[in-house]
Structures are given as structure tokens and as C-alpha cells.
C-alpha positions in Angstrom: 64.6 152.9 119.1 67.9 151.7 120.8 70.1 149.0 120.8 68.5 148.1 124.4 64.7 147.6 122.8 66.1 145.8 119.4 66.9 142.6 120.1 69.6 140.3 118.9 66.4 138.6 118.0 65.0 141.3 116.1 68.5 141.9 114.4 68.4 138.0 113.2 65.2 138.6 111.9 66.1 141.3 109.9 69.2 139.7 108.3 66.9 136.7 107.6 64.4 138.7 105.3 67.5 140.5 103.6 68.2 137.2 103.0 65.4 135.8 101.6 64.5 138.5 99.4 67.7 138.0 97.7 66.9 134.2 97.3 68.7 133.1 94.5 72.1 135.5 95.6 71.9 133.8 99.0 71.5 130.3 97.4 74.3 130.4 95.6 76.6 132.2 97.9 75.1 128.9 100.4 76.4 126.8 97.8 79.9 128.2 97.4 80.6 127.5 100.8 79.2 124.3 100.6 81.6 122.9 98.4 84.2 123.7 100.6 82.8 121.9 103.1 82.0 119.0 101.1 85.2 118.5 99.7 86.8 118.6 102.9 84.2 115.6 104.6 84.1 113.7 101.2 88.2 113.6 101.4 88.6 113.0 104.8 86.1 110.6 104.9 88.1 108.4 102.6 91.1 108.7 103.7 89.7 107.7 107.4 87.9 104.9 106.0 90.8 103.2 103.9 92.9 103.7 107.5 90.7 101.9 109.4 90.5 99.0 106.9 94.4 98.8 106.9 94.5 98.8 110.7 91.8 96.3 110.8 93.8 94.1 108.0 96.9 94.4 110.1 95.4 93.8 113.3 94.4 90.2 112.5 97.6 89.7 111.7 98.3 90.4 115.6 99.9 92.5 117.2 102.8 89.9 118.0 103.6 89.0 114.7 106.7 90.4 112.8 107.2 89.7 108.9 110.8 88.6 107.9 111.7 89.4 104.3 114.9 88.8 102.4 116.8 92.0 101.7 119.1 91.3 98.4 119.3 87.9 96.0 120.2 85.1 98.6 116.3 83.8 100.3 116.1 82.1 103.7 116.7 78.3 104.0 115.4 75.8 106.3 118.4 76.6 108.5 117.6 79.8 108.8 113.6 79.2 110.1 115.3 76.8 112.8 117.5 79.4 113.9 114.8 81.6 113.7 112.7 79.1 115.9 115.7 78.6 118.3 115.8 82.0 119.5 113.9 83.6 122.8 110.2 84.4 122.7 109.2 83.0 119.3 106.5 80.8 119.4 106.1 80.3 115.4 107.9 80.9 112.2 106.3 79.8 109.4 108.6 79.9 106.0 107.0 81.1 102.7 107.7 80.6 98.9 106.8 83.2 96.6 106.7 83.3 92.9 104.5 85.4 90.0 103.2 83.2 87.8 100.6 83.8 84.6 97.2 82.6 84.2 95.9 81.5 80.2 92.7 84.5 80.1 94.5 86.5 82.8 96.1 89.6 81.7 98.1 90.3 85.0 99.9 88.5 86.6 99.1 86.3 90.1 100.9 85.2 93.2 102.0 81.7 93.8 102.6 80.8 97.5 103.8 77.7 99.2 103.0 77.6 102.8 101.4 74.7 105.0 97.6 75.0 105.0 98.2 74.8 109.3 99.7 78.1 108.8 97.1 79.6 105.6 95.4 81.2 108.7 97.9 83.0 110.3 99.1 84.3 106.9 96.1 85.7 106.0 95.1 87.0 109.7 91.6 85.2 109.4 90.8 82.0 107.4 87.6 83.3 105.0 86.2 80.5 102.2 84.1 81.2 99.8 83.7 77.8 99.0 85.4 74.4 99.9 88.1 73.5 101.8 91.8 73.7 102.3 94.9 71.2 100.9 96.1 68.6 102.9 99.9 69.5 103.4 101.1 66.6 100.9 103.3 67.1 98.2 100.3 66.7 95.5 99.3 69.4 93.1 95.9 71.2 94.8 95.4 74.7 95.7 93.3 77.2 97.2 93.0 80.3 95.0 92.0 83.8 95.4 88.5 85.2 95.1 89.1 87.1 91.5 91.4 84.4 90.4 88.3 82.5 90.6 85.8 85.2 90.0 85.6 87.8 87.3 85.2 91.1 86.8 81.2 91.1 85.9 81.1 88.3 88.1 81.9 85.1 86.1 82.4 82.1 87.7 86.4 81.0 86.0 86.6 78.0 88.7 85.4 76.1 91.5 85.7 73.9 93.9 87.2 70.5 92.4 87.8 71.9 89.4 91.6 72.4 87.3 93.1 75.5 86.9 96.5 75.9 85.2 99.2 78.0 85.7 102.1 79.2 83.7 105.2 79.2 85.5 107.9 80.5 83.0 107.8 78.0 80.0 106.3 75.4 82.0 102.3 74.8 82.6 101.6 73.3 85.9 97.8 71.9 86.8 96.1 72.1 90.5 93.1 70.9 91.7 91.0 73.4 93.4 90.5 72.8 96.4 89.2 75.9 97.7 88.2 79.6 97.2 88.9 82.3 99.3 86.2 85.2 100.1 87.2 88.6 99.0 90.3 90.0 101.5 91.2 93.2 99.5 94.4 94.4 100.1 95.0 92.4 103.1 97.9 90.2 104.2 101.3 90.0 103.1 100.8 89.4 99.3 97.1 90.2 98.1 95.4 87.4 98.6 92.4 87.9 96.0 95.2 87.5 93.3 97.2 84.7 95.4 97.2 80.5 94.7 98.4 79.1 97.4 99.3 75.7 97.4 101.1 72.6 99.8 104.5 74.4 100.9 106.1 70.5 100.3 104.8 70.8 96.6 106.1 73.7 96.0 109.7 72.7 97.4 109.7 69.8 94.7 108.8 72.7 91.9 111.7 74.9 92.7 114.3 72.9 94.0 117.0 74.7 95.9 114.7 77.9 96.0 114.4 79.3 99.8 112.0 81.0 101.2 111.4 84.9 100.3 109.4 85.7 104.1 108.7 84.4 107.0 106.2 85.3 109.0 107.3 85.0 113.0 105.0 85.3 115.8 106.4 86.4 119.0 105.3 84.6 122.5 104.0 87.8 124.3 103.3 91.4 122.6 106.0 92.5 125.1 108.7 90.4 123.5 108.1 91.6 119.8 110.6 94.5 120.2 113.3 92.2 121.7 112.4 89.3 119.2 112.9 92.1 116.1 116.1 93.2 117.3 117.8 89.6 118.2 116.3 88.9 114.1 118.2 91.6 113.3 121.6 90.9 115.3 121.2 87.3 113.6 120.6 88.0 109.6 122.0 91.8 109.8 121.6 93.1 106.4 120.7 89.9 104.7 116.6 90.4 106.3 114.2 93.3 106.7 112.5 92.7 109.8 108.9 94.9 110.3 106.6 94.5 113.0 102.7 94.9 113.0 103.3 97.9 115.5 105.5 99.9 113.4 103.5 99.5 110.2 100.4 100.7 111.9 102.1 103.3 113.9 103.3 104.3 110.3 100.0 104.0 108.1 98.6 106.5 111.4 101.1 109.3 110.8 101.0 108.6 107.0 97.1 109.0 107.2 97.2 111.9 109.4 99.8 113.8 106.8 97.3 113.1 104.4 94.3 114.8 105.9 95.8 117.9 106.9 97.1 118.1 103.3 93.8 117.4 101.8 92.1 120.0 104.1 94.3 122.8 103.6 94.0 122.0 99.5 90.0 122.0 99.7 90.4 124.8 102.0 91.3 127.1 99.2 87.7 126.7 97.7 86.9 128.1 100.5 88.4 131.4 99.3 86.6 131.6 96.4 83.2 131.5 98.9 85.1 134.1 100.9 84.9 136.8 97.9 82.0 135.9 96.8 80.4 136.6 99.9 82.2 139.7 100.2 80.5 140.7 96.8 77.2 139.4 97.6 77.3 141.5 101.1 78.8 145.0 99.3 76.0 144.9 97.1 73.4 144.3 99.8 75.0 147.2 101.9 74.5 149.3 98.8 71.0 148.3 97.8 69.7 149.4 101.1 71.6 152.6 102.3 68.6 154.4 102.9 67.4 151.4 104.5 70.1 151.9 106.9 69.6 155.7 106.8 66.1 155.1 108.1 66.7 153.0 110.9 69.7 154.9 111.9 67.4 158.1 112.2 64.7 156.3 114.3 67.6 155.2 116.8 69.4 152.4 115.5 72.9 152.7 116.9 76.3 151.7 114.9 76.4 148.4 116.5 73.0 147.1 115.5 73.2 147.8 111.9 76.8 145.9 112.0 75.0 143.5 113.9 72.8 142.8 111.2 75.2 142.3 108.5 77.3 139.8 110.7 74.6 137.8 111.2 74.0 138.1 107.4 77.5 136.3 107.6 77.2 133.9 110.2 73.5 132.3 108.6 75.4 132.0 105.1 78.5 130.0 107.2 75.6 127.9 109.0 73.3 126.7 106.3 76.5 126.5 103.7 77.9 124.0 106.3 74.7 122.1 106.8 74.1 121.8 103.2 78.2 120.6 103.0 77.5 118.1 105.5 74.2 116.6 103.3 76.1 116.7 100.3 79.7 115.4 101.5 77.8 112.4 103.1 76.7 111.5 99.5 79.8 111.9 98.0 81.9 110.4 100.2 80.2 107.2 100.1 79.9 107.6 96.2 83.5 108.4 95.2 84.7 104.5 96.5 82.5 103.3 93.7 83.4 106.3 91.1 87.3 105.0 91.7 86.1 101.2 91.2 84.3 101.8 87.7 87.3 104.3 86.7 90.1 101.7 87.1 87.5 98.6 85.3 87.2 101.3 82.2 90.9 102.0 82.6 91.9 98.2 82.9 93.7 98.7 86.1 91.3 96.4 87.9 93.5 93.8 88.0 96.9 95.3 88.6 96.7 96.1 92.0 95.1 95.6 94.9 91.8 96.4 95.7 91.8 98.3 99.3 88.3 97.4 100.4 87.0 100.2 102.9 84.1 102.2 103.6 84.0 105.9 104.5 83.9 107.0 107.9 82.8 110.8 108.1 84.7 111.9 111.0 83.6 114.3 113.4 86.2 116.1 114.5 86.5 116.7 110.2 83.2 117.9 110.4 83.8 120.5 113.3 87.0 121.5 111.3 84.7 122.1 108.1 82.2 123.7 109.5 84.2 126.0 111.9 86.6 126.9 108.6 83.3 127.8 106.3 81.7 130.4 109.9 84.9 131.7 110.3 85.5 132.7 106.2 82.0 134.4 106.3 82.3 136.1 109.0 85.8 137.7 107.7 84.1 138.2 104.5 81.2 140.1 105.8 83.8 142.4 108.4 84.1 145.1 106.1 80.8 145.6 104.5 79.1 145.5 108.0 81.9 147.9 109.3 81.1 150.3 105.8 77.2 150.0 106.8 77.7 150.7 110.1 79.3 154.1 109.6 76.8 155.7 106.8 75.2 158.4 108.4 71.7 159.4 108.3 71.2 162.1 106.5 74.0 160.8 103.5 72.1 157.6 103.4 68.8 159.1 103.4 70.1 161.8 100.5 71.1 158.0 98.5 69.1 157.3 95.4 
């Protein structure tokens, strides 16, 4: 018999019955490589999802828009938005108020913005109610609140439509009308507006007197002109504003998101190590449970290569089916951990604190190649020396074993 009449076929077959009649050795040595793989898919997968959903948040904010906020103690005042107004290539500024404020049954704090319900849209990139309407821009105490303002936790209706709500503003208790909810954003916008009120900007002027405005939110004529609008911003307020564009915040959540991955993979890489030895093991063993195996079909012609052969595809079926069981189960657990972090910060009592980011994983397949190349290329390496050891037993020493 010679390497010219067995196969590569015939050599896959006969890894595949060593395989298989060490079952439960191959299962778990599948599954040690599998976790590998499904950590790096399940982490990736999140950390691709929640950067889509910030781009997406961001881009319907537009591309020409550029967020002015006060840098230090002294806000904007109505001269300031004319000047802003005045200068080449804006087409908008709209001025903002900001304050936090308390809500009785609340246990964290909320946002209270003043801005003209023209502009609510533009603020929030896309005007989404859950029910009702908007204020009319009067100075007269109504409001359109955020989705868990008005919703709870377990899903508890707190207010509606027409309804009061008050709100604690330092030792003074203001009342709105509702006139609006807003669907669920996440953390979208400039302030989170799920845990926003947003009421008549004149209103609020009347409330603070002599308060100016914390941001304003510019939009630029043309795309083009957003770098040149930014800088002239800059030249006017110098340190007293921080100007940041759309572009440079999603240029910046890209390479922030990117850092993240390739630190994630190289961490969940190191399981793979763990899958690397244990293969090792699993393969010595094998090489030593069938020495005169090997001894026999090295005396009916088998040369060197073939028996390496054997073991390497040994190695390369456990890198296969371990990544094709990784990709089954870091599907699953990708698209279980969002929930897993949800119910953790609700027991925790963080659900309120902070933002909600809103996303859904996206299993990405360049991640998956990158898996599933990692988890071949570790078996292979593992199984290099035990099919080199087999390889050079000689026939009458293997036959002589046992």
C-alpha cells in the first residue's frame, strides 16, 4: 500500500473513525474550541451592534450639524446665538436650556430642557411620539416628557397625555401639562431623551431668569461648510465653547469601537489556549493508544507522510466542527447577553441612572472568519507534534508496543 493508492480520502476517513470511537474525548475537545469561538462572535457581535446604533443616533442628527457647548461657568446668551446666526454657512442655531431637576416617585434624577417645539425635531434627529402632541411655543407650563418618565420599569403607565406631572426644581415644585410622550430613543441625542421633559424654551426663560443657554445646536448650510463653520465658532467663542461636529464623533466612536474589538478578540483568544493543550493531550494519547495501529499500516506500505496525514486531519476536523458549533452557540449568546445586561442593571437599580443604549447584535463576518481561522490554526499547531511523533515510529518498535 502507498501514499499513491491511499487517498487523502481514505486518510480522512480514517481520522474520522479515530474520532468517533473516542466520542466523548472528541466532544469535549469540540467544545473547548468552541468557547473560544463563541466568546469572540458573542463579543464582537455587541460591540458591532451598539456602533451601529450610535452611528445611526448620530446620523439623524445629520451630518451638517455641529453641537456648541459652554466650556466653564459663563452660558451663551441671546447675543451670542445671533452672532452665531450672523456668521457664513449657518442655516440654524437653535439655543438650549438645560437643568436636572427631581421627580416625587423618581429616584434619579431627569433632564429639563427649554427649546422651541419647531426645533424638538432637529434636537432629537427624528420627532417619534408615543402619544399626543407637541407644546405650542407660548410661555405656558406644558411639556412633552420622555418615554420612562412616563413609563415604568414593569411597564406602569406614571402619565399621559393631558395629564399633570410635577417637577422639583431645587425647593420649588413646578406643574406641566402633558402634552406629549416621546417613544423610546435610548441613548440618542444630546441629553437622553427617555429621561428628558422638554418644555416651551419662552417658559423656561421666565423660570430662570438671566440663565443662558448651556448648547446650541448649529446646522451648517452644506456638509462641505461644517469644517469652516466649526472653526470660524471657534475663532469667535475661543475657549469660552466646545465646538464638536457629527463627523468627528462618529469618526471617533469608529476608532473607539475598532480598539475595542481587537482587544476583546485577543482577550477571548487566550481560551483558545486552553483548547490548544487540551488537544495536544487528547492527540498524544491517541498516538499512543494505537502505536501498533500505526505499526501495522506502516509495515503494509503506509509511508511517513500518510500517517502524519492522518493525525492533521485529526486536527483540522476538531478546528472545523469546534468552529461550527462556536458559530451556533455565539449566535445564541450574542443575542441573549443584551437582555442578561438589562435584567442585571433592574436587580442592581442602575436602570435609571444612565442611559439605555438600545442596539441589536450584528454577528459580523469578517469576526466570524477571524474566529474560525484562529480556532483551525490552534489545532492544527496543537496536533504538529503528535503527528510528527506518529509519523516517525517504526514498524517493528510499534509492532513490539503492548
Amino acid at each position: 500500500m502507498s501514499d499513491g493508492e491511499m487517498m487523502h480520502k481514505d486518510l480522512l476517513r480514517i481520522s474520522w473513525r479515530q474520532l468517533r470511537e473516542r466520542r466523548l474525548r472528541s466532544i469535549l475537545t469540540i467544545l473547548a474550541v468552541a468557547v473560544g469561538v463563541t466568546t469572540i462572535i458573542s463579543a464582537s457581535a455587541q460591540v458591532e451592534g451598539a456602533r451601529v446604533s450610535i452611528l445611526e443616533n448620530l446620523g439623524k442628527l445629520g451630518p451638517d450639524s455641529i453641537i456648541v457647548t459652554v466650556r466653564g461657568r459663563v452660558p451663551f446668551t441671546d447675543i451670542d446665538v445671533a452672532r452665531i446666526k450672523s456668521l457664513y454657512g449657518v442655516a440654524k442655531a437653535t439655543p438650549v436650556l438645560r437643568m436636572n431637576v427631581r421627580i416625587p416617585g423618581m429616584d434619579t434624577p431627569v433632564a429639563l430642557v427649554g427649546i422651541s417645539s419647531r426645533d424638538l425635531p432637529d434636537f432629537l434627529g427624528e420627532l417619534r411620539l408615543y402619544e399626543g402632541g407637541l407644546y405650542p411655543d407660548l410661555p405656558t407650563p406644558q411639556a412633552v416628557i420622555g418615554n420612562k418618565i412616563a413609563i415604568d420599569e414593569a411597564g406602569q403607565i406614571r402619565y399621559r397625555e393631558g395629564q399633570p406631572i410635577v417637577v422639583q426644581m431645587g425647593q420649588r415644585q413646578l406643574l406641566f401639562t402633558v402634552t406629549g410622550v416621546l417613544n423610546t430613543y435610548g441613548a440618542a441625542g444630546i441629553f437622553p431623551p427617555d429621561t428628558s421633559i422638554f418644555i416651551p424654551v419662552e417658559y423656561y426663560n421666565n423660570l430662570v431668569r438671566g440663565v443662558g443657554y448651556s448648547v446650541v445646536l448649529v446646522k451648517a448650510e452644506d456638509m462641505e461648510l461644517v469644517d469652516q463653520v466649526s472653526e470660524t465658532i471657534g475663532e469667535v467663542f475661543g475657549g469660552r465653547a466646545t465646538i464638536t461636529t457629527i463627523k468627528h464623533i462618529t469618526e471617533t466612536v469608529t476608532r473607539i469601537t475598532d480598539q475595542i474589538n481587537f482587544l476583546l478578540t485577543a482577550i477571548a483568544s487566550t481560551s483558545f489556549i486552553a483548547a490548544g493543550l487540551g488537544t495536544l493531550n487528547i492527540m498524544m494519547i491517541s498516538v499512543l493508544e494505537r502505536v501498533r495501529e500505526i505499526g501495522i499500516l506502516k509495515a503494509l506500505g503506509m509511508r511517513d507522510r500518510g500517517v502524519l496525514l492522518i493525525y492533521v486531519f485529526q486536527g483540522l476536523l476538531i478546528g472545523i466542527f469546534g468552529s461550527l458549533v462556536g458559530f451556533a452557540m455565539g449566535s445564541i449568546v450574542a443575542y441573549l447577553i443584551p437582555g442578561l445586561i438589562s435584567g442585571m442593571s433592574q436587580r442592581a437599580g442602575m436602570a435609571g441612572e444612565f442611559p439605555r443604549l438600545a442596539y441589536s447584535p450584528i454577528i459580523s463576518p469578517s469576526y466570524l472568519a477571524v474566529a474560525s481561522l484562529i480556532s483551525i490554526m490552534v489545532t492544527l499547531l496543537a496536533t504538529a507534534y503528535p503527528s510528527w511523533r506518529a509519523s516517525k515510529l517504526k514498524p517493528v518498535e510499534a509492532l513490539r508496543y503492548g
